[in-house]
N, C-alpha and C positions, 0 to 999 in steps of 0.2 A: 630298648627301642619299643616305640608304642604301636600298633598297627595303625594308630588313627593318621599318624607324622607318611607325609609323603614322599613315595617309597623312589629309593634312588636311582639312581642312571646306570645304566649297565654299560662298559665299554660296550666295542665293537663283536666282539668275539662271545663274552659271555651273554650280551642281549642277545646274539643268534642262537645259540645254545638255547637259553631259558623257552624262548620263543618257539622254537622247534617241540620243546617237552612239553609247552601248554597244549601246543596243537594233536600233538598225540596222546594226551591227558586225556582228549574228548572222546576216542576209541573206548568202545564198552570193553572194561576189565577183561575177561573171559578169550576176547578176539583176542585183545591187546596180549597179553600173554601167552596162550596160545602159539601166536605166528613169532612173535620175539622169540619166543623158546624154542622153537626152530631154526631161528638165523642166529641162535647164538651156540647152533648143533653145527651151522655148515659152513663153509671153510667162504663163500662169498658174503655169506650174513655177517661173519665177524670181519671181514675186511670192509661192508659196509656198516659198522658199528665205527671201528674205530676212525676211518673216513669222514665221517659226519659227527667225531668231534666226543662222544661217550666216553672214547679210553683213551691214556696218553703211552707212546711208547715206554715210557720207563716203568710204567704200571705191566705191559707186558714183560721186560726184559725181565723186571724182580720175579714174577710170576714163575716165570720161566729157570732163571736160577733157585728160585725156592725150590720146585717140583724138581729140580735136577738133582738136588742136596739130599733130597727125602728120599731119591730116588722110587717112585711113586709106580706103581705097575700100570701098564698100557690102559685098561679101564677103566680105573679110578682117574687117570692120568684123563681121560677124557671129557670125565666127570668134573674135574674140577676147574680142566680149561672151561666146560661150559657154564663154569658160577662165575669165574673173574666177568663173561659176557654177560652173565644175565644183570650183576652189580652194576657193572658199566650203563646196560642199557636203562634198566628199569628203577636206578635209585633219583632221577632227575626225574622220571615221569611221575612216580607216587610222589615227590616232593608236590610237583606240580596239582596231583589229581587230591591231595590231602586237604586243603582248605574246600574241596567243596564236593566233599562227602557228608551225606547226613549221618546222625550218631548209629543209624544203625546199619549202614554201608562200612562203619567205621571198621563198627563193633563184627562186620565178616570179613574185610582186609587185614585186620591187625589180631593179635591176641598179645599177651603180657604173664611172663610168668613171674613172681617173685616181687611185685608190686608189696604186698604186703610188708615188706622187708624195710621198703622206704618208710612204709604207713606209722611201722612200730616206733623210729627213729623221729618221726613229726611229734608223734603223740608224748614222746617225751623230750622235745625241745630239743632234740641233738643237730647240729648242723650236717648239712649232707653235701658230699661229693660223690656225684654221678659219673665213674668211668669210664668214659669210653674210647673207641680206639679208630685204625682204621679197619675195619674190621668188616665185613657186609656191605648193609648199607646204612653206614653210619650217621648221614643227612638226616635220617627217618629216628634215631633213638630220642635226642629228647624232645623233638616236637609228637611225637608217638608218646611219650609218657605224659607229656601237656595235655594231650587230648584224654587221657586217661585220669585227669584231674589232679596230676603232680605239678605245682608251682615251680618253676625250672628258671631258670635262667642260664643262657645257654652261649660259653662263649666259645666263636667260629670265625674263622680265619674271613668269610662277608657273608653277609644275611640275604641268603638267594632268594626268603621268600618276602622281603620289602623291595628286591632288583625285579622280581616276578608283580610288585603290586596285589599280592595277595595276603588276603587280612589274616591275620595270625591268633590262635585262641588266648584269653587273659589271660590263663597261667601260661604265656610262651612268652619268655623277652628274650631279644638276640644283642650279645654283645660286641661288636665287629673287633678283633685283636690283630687281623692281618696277619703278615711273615711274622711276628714279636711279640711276647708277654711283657705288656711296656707297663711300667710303676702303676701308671695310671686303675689300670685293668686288674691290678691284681690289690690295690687297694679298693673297685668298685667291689669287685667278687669278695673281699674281707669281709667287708660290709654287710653285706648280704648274708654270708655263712655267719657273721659274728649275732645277726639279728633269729637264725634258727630257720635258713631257708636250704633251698639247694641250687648246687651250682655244678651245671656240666661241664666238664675238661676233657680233653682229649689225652690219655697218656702214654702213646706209645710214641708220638713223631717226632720221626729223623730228625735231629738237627743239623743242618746245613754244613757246618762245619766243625771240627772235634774241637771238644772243650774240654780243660782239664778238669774241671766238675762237674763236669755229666757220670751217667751210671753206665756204664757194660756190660754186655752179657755174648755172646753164644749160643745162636740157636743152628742147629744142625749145621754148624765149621760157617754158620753170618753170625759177624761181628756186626752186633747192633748197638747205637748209643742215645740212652733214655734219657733226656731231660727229665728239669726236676721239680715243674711248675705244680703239677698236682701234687706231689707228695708236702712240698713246701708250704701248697696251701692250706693241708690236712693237718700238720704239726702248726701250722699258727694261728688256723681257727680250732682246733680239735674236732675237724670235722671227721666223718668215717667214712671212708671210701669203700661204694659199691659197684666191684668192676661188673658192668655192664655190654651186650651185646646186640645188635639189632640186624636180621637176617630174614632173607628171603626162602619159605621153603615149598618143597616140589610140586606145591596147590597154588602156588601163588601166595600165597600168606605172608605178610610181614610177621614176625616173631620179635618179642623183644624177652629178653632174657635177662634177670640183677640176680646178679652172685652172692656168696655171702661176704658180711662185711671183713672189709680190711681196717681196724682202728688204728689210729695212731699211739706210739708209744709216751706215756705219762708219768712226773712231768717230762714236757720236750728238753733235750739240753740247752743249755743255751748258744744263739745263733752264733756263728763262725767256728766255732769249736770242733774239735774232731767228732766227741761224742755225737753230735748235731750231724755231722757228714755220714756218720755209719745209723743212727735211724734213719735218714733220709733216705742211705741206703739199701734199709733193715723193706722201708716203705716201697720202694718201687722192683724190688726183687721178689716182693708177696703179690704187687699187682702183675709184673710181668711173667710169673709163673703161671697163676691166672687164663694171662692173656694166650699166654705159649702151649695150654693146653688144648684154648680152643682151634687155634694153627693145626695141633696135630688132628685132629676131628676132621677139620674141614679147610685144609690149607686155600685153595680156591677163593676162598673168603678175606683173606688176607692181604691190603693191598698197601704194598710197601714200594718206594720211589728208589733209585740209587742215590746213592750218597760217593759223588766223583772225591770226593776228599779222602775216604781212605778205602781200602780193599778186602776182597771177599779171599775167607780164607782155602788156602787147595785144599780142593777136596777128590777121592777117587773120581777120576771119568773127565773132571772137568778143569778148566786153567784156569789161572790166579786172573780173576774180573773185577770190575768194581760193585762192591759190595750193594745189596739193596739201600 
């Protein structure tokens, strides 16, 4: 999408949302954080967080089953209740306040570690896929490395900031995918990576419902199951995947964090084949180790949905729920 193309219609629900985040966009930083990081310390703050629309329950229940499984001591436990709220509150408002930051407002909200990693992989014409997850505030990763001067093309379930009418920098395009990685989407994103560009995916989310070709794992007794949209598009562009991370830290700071790479394995098997099922495998077991590292650092961070179709395994303390 181009910024210049006129920016779409919000239902009812998310133009109130959007609406609400530009007007507190306009609050100077300092305040704005500040007071949010207070209400997201006290037991009325976050029931007025989640009341106006920032969190969804199921974003708390997972929260709340993860922390139970890790079994997290009182403190920490407190601590990282208060990152699901500051995620919640503050990743729609810098969505918001990001288009109209000058470079050097930018260059004091944000910082980037591991940019160079991308730079190397331009410089020699490799294709890139940009990791990311739900993770932080993941809204903020690749339009934060856009501004950063990485050519991104960025695909996301809809494009809050053409629903927000705000203009977007040239190296940021947003692909809308919705619920589905439809043909369509993943032959435009081919395209792109086949031409030496980069494309950001999302690779942790749930799918809806279990599929026999999805991937599995176990993380502390959750059954979790990884689509296979990134790793598929890595083996068929040979593109390299750099799992990435985008987080809020104790100053206010956006962080954006690129890991080292994950390459795909060469040549690919050929598709359908078992060979092809177990690198694909080989693929999203290197990115979810990855990913499962950073959960244990900073579980808080982690914002996983339930998934009613199949179940969270017993664990000491707690009964058989549905899984995140």
């Amino acid at each position: 999408m181009s910024s210049v193309e006129p920016p779409a219609q919000p239902d009812d629900g998310v133009g109130r949302y959007l609406r609400r985040m530009q007007r507190l966009a306009r609050i100077p930083w300092p305040c704005l954080w500040g007071v949010g990081s207070l209400f997201c310390r006290s037991h009325w703050g976050r029931r007025w967080i989640a009341w106006r629309g920032g969190i969804e329950g199921d974003v708390l229940t997972s929260a709340r089953q993860l922390f139970d499984s890790m079994q997290l001591p009182p403190d920490r436990l407190q601590d990282e209740w208060t990152r699901v709220y500051q995620n919640a509150l503050f990743e729609g408002i810098l969505l918001a306040r990001v288009p109209t930051l000058s470079p050097r407002q930018f260059a004091r909200q944000f910082e980037a570690v591991g940019l160079e990693r991308l730079e190397e992989e331009r410089l020699a014409r490799r294709p890139i896929i940009l990791g990311g997850s739900h993770f932080g505030v993941p809204r903020l990763l690749a339009l934060g490395c856009a501004c950063h001067g990485v050519e991104v093309m960025s695909l996301e379930h809809d494009d809050l900031l053409a629903k927000m009418g705000a203009p977007k920098p040239a190296t940021f395009t947003v692909v809308e995918v919705g619920t589905g990685f439809k043909a369509q989407t993943t032959f435009r994103a081919l395209r792109h990576l086949q031409s030496g560009g980069c494309v950001h995916v999302t690779g942790d989310r749930q799918r809806e419902h279990p599929e026999p070709r999805s991937y599995r794992r176990t993380f502390h007794g959750i059954s979790r199951q990884y689509a296979q949209g990134m790793a598929n598009l890595s083996l068929l562009s040979g593109a390299t995947i750099f799992p990435s991370f985008c987080t809020l830290q104790a100053d206010g700071r956006v962080r954006i964090e690129i890991q080292p790479a994950i390459r795909p394995p060469t040549p690919p098997a050929p598709a359908g084949s078992p060979e092809r099922d177990a690198q694909i495998g080989e693929v999203i077991h290197r990115f979810a180790t990855v990913h499962e590292a950073e959960i244990e650092k900073t579980p808080g961070n982690q914002c996983w949905k339930r998934n009613p179709a199949t179940r969270l395994a017993t664990h000491a303390g707690s009964p058989d729920t549905p899984i995140l």
